[in-house]
C-alpha positions as CSV (number, residue, x, y, z in Angstrom):
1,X,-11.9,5.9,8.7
2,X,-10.3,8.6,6.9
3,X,-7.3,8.4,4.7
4,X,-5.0,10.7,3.6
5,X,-1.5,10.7,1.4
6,X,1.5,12.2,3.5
7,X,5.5,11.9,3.2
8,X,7.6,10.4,5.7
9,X,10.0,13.3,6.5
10,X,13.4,13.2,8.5
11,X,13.8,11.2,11.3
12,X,10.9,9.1,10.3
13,X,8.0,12.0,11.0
14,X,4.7,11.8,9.7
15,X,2.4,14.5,9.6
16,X,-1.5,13.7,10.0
17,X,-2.9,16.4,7.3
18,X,-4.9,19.3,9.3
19,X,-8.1,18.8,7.6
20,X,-7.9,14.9,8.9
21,X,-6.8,15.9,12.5
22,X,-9.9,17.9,12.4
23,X,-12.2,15.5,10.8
24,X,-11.2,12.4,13.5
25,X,-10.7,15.1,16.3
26,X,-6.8,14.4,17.1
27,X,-5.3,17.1,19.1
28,X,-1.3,17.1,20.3
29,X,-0.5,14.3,22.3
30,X,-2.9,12.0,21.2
31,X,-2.0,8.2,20.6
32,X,-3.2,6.9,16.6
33,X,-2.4,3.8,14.7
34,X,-1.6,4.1,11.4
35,X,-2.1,1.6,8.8
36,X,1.0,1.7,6.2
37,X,1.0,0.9,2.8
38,X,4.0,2.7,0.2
39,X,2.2,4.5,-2.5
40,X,5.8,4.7,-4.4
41,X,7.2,7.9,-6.3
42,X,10.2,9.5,-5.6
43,X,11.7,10.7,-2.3
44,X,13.0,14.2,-2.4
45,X,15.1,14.0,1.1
């Protein structure tokens, strides 16, 4: 399993990180589950 820090942007996107997508072969389209835990800091929205 790979993990990787991201930000939740507007409208509730996340993006994967490129090298990730590579590393677990997720193209566009494809279905993930994501495991969520709040690694805190501040929100720059």
């Amino acid at each position: 399993m790979s993990k990787a820090p991201t930000r939740v942007l507007k409208q509730g996107r996340v993006t994967i990180p490129a090298e990730v997508r590579r590393d677990l072969g997720i193209e566009h389209g494809d279905y993930v589950v994501i495991d969520v835990k709040p690694l805190g800091g501040d929100s720059d929205d």
